[in-house]
NUSE-672909 format. One record per residue: x, y, z of N, C-alpha, C in turn; residue in one letter. Coordinates in Angstrom, 2 decimals. Last residue first. Layout:
N
<atom n_px="X" n_py="Y" n_pz="Z" ca_px="X" ca_py="Y" ca_pz="Z" c_px="X" c_py="Y" c_pz="Z" code="a"/>
...
***
This chain:
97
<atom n_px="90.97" n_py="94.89" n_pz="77.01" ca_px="92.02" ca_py="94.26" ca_pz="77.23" c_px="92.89" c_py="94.61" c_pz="75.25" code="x"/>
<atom n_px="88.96" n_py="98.02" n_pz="78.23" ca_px="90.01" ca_py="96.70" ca_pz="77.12" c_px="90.93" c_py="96.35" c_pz="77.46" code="x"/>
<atom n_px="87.38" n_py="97.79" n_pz="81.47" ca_px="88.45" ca_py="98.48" ca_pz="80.42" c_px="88.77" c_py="97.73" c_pz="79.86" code="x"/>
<atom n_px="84.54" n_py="99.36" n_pz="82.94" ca_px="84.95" ca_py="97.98" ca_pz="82.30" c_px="86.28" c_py="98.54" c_pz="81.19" code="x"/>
<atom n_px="83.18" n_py="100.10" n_pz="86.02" ca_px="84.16" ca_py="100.45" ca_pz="84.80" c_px="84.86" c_py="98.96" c_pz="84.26" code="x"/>
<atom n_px="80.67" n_py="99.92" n_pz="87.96" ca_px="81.56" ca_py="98.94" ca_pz="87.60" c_px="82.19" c_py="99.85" c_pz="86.51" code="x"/>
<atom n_px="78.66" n_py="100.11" n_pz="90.93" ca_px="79.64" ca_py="101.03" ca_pz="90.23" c_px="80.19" c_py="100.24" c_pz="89.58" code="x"/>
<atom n_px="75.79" n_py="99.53" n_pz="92.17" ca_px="76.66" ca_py="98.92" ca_pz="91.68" c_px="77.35" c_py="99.96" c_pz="90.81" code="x"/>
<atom n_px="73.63" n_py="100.60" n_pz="95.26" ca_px="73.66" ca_py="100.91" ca_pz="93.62" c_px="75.07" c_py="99.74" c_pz="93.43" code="x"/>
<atom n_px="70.73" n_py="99.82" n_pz="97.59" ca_px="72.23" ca_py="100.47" ca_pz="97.14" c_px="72.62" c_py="100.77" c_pz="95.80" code="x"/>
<atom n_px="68.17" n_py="97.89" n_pz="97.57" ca_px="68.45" ca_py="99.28" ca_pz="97.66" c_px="70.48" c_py="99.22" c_pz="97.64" code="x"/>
<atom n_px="66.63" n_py="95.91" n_pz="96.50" ca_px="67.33" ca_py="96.14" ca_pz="97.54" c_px="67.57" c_py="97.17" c_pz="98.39" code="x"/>
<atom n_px="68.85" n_py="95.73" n_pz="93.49" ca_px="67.53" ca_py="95.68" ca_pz="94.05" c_px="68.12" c_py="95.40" c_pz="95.65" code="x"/>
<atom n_px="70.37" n_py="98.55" n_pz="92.76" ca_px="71.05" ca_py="97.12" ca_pz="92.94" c_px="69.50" c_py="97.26" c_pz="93.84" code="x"/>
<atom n_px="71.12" n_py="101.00" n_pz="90.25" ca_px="70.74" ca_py="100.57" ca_pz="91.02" c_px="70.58" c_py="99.22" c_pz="91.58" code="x"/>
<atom n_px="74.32" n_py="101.59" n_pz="88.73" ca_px="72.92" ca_py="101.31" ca_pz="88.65" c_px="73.14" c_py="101.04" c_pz="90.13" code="x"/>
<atom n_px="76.53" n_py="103.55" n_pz="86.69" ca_px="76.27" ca_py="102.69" ca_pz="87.95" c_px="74.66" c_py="102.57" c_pz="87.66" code="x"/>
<atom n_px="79.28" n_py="102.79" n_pz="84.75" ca_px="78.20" ca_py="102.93" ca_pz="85.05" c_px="77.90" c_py="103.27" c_pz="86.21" code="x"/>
<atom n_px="81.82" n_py="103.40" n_pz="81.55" ca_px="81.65" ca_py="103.38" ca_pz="83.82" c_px="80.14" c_py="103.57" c_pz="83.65" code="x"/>
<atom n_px="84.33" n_py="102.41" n_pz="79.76" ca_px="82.88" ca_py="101.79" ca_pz="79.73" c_px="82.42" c_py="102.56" c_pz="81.39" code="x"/>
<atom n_px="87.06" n_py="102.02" n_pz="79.62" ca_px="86.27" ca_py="102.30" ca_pz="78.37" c_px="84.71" c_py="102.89" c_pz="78.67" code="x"/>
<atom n_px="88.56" n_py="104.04" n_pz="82.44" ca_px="87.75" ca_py="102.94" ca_pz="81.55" c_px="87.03" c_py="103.38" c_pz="80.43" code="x"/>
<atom n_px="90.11" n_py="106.12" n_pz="82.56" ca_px="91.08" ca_py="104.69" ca_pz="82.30" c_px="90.02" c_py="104.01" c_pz="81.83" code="x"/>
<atom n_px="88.36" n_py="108.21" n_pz="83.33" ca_px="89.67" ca_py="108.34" ca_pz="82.05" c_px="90.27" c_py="107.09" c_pz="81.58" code="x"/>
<atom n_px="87.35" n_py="107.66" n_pz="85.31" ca_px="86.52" ca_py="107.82" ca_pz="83.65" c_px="87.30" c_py="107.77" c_pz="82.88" code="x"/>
<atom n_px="89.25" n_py="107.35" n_pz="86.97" ca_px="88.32" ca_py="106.00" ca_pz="86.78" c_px="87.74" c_py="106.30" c_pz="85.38" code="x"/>
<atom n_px="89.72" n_py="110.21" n_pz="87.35" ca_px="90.91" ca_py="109.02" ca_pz="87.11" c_px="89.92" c_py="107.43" c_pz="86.35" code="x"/>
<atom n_px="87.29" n_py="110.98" n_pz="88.95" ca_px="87.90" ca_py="111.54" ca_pz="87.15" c_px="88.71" c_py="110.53" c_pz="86.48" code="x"/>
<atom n_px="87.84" n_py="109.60" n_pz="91.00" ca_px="86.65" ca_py="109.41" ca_pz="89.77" c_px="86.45" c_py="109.88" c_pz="88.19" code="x"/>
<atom n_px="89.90" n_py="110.79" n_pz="92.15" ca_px="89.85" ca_py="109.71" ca_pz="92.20" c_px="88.75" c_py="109.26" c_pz="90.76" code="x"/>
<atom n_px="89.74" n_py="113.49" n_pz="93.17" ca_px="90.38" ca_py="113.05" ca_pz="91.59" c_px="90.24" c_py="111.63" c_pz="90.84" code="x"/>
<atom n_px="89.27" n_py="114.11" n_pz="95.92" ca_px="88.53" ca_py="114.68" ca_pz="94.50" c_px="89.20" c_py="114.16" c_pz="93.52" code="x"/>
<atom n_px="92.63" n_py="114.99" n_pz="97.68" ca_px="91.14" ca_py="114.19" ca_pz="97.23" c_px="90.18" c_py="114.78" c_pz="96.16" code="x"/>
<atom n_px="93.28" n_py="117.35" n_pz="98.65" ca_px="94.29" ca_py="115.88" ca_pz="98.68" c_px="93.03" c_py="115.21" c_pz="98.13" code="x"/>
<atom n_px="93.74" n_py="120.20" n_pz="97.25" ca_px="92.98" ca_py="119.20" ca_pz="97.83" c_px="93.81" c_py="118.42" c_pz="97.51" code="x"/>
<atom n_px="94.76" n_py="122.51" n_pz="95.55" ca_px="95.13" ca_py="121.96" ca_pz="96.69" c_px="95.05" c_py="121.25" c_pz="97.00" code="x"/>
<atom n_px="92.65" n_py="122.92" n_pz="93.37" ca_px="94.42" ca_py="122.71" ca_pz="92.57" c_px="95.00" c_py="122.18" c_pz="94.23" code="x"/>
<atom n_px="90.05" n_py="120.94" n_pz="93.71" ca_px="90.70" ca_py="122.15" ca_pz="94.08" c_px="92.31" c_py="122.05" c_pz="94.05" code="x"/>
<atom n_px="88.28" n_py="119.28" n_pz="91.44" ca_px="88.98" ca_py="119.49" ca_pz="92.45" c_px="89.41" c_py="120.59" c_pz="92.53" code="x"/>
<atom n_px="84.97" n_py="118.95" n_pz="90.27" ca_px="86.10" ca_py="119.73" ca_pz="89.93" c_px="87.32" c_py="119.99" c_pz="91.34" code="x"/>
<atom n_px="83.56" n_py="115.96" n_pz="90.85" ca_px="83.83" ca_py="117.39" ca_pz="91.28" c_px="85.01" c_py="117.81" c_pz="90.76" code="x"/>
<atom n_px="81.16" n_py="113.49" n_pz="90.06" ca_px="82.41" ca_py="114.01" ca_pz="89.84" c_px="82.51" c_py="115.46" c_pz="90.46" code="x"/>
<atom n_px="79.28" n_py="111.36" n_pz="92.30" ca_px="80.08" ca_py="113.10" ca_pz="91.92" c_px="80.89" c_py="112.86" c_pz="91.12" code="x"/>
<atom n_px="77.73" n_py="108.46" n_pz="92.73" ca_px="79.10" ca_py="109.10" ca_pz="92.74" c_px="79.05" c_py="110.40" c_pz="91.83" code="x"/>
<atom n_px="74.21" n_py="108.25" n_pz="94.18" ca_px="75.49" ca_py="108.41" ca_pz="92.91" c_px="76.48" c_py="109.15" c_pz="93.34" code="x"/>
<atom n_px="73.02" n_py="107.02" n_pz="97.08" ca_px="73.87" ca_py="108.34" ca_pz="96.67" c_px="74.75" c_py="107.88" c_pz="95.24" code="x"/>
<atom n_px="72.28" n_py="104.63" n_pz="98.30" ca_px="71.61" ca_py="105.10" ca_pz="97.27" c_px="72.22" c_py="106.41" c_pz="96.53" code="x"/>
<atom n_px="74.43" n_py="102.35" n_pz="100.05" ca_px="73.71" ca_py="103.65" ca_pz="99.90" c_px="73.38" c_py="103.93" c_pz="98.63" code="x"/>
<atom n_px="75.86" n_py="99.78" n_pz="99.68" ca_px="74.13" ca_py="100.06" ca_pz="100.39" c_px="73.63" c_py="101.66" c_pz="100.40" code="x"/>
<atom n_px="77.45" n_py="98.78" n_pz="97.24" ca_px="77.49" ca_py="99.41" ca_pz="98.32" c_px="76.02" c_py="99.67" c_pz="98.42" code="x"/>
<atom n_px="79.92" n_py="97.06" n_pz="94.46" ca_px="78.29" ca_py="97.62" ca_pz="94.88" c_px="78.60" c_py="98.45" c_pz="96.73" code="x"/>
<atom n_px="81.85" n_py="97.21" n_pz="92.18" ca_px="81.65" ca_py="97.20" ca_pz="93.48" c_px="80.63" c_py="97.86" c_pz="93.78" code="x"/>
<atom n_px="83.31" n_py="95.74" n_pz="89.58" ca_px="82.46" ca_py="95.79" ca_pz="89.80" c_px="82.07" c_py="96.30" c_pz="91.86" code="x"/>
<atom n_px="85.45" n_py="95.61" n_pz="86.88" ca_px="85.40" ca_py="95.99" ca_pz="87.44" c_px="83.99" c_py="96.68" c_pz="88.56" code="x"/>
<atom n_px="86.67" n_py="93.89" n_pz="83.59" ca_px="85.33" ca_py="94.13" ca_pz="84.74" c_px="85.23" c_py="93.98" c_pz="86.47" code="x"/>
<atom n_px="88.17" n_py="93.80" n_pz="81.44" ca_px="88.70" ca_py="93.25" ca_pz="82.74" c_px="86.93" c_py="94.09" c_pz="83.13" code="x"/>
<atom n_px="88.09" n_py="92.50" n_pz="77.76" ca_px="87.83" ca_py="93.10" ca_pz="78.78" c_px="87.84" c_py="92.86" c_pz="80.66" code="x"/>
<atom n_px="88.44" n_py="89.71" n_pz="76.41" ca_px="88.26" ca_py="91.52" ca_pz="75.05" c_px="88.33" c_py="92.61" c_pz="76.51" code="x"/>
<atom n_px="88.37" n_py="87.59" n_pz="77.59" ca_px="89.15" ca_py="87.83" ca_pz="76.40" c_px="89.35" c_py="89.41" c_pz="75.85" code="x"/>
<atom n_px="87.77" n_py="88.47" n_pz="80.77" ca_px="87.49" ca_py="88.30" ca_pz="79.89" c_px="88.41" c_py="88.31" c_pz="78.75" code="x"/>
<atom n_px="87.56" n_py="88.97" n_pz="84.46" ca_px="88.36" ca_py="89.01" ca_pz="82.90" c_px="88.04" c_py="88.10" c_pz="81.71" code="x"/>
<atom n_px="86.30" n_py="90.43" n_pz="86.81" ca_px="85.82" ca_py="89.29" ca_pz="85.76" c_px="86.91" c_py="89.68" c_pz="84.55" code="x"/>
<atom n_px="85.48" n_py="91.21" n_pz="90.22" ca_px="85.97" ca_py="90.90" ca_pz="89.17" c_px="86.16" c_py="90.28" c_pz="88.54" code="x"/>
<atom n_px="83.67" n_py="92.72" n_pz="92.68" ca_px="83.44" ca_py="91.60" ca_pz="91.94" c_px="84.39" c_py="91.97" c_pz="90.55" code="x"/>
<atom n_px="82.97" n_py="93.86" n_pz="95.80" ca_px="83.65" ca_py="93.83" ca_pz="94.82" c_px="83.62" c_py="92.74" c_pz="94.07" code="x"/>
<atom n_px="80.96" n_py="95.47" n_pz="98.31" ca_px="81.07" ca_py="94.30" ca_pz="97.61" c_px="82.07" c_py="94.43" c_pz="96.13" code="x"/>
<atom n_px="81.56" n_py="97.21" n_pz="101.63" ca_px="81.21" ca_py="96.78" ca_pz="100.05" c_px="81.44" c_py="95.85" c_pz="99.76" code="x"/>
<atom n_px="80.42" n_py="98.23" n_pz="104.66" ca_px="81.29" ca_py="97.54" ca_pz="103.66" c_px="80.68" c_py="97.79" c_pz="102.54" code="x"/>
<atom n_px="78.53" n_py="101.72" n_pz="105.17" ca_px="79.07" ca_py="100.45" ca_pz="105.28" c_px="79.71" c_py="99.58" c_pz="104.62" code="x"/>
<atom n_px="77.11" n_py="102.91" n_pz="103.48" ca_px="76.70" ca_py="103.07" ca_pz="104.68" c_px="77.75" c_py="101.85" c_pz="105.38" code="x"/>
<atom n_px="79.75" n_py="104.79" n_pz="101.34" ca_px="78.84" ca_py="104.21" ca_pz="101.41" c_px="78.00" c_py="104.01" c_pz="103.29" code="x"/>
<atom n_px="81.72" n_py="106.73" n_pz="101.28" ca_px="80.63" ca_py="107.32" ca_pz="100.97" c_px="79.58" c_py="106.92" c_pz="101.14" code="x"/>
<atom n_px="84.00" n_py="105.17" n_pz="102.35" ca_px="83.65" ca_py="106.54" ca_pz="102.36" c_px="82.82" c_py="106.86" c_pz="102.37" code="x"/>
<atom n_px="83.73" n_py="102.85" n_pz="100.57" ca_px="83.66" ca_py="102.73" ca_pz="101.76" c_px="83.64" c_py="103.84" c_pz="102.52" code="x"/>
<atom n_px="83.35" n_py="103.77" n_pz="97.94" ca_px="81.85" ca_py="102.92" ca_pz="98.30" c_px="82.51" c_py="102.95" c_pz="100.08" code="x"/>
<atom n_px="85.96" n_py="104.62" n_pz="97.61" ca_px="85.01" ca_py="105.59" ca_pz="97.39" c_px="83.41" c_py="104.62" c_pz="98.21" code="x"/>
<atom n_px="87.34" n_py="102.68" n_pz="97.94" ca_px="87.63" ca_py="103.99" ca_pz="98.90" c_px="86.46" c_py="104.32" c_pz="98.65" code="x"/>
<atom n_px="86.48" n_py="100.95" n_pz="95.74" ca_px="86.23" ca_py="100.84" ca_pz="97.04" c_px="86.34" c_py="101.54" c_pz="98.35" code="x"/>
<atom n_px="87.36" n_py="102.87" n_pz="93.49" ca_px="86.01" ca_py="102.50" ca_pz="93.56" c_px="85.69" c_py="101.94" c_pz="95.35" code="x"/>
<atom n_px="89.93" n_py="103.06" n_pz="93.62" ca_px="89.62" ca_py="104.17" ca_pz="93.46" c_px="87.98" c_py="103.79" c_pz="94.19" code="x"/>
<atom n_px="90.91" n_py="99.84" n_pz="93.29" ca_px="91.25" ca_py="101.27" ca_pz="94.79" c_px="90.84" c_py="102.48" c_pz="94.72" code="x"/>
<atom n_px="90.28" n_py="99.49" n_pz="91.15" ca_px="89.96" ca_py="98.91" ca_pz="92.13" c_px="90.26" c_py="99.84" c_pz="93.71" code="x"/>
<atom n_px="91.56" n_py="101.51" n_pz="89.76" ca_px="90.59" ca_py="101.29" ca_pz="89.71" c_px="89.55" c_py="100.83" c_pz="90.60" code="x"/>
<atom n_px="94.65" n_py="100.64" n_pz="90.06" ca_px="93.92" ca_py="101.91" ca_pz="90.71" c_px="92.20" c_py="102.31" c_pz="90.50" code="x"/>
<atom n_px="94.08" n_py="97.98" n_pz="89.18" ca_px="94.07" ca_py="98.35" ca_pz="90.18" c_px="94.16" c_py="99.43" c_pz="90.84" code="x"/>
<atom n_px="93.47" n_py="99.08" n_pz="86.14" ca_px="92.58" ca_py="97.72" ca_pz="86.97" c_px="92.53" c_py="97.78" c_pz="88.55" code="x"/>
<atom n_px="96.06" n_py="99.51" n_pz="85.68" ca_px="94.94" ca_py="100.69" ca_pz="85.54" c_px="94.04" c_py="99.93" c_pz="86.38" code="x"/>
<atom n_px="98.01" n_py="97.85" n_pz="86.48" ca_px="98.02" ca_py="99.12" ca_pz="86.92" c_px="96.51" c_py="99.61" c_pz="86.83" code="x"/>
<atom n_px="97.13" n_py="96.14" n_pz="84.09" ca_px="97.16" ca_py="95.68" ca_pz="85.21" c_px="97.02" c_py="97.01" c_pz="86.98" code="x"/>
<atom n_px="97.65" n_py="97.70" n_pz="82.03" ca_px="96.28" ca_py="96.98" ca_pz="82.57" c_px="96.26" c_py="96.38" c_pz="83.38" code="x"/>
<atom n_px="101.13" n_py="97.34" n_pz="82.06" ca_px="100.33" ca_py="98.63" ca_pz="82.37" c_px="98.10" c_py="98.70" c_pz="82.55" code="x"/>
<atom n_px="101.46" n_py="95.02" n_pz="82.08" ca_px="101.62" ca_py="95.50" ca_pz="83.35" c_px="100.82" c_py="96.69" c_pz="83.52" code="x"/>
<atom n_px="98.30" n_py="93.17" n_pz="79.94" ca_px="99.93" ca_py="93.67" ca_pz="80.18" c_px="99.87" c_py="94.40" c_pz="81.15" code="x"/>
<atom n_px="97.13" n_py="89.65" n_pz="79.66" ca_px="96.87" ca_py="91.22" ca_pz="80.31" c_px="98.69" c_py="91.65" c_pz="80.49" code="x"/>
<atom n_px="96.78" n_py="88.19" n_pz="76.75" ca_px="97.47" ca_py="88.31" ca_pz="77.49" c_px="97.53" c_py="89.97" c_pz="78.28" code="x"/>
<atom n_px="93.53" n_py="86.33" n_pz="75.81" ca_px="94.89" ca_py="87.46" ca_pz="75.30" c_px="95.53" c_py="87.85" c_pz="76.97" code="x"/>
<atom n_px="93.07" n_py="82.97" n_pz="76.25" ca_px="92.81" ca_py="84.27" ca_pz="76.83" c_px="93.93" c_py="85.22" c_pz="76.39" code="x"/>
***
C-alpha cells in the first residue's frame, strides 16, 4: 500500500468533518460514514435520510459557516452524491493518494 502522508491525512479529515456536520445539520437524523483506502485513493463516504442535495453557497465575507463544501471540492479529486435506495442520498469525495 503507498504510503498516506500527514498532509492526506489532514485533508481526509477535514473532509470527514466537513461531510458529517453537514449530513447531521441538514440531514433528518444520524448518519452513516464509510471509509476505504486504497493504493491510488482514500474514499470518503457518508450517507443520510434526507433527500435534499448539498448547496454550495457563496458565503458571506462575515459568516461563521458556508465554506465547508467549497473546502471539500477543493481537496477532492472526485465529489458526488447520489441517491441511496430507500430514500436519502450518499455524499462521498474521493482524494489521491
Amino acid at each position: 500500500m503507498a504510503p498516506v502522508h500527514a498532509e492526506q491525512i489532514d485533508d481526509a479529515t477535514l473532509i470527514v468533518s466537513e461531510l458529517v456536520a453537514n449530513a447531521t445539520r441538514h440531514g433528518r437524523g444520524g448518519c452513516r460514514l464509510r471509509l476505504r483506502v486504497t493504493d491510488e485513493q482514500v474514499i470518503v463516504g457518508v450517507c443520510d435520510d434526507s433527500p435534499a442535495r448539498p448547496r454550495l453557497r457563496p458565503p458571506a465575507p462575515d459568516a461563521e459557516s458556508g465554506r465547508g463544501l467549497a473546502m471539500v471540492r477543493c481537496l477532492a479529486e472526485r465529489f458526488d452524491v447520489t441517491p441511496v435506495t430507500g430514500g436519502g442520498k450518499r455524499v462521498r469525495a474521493i482524494l489521491a493518494i
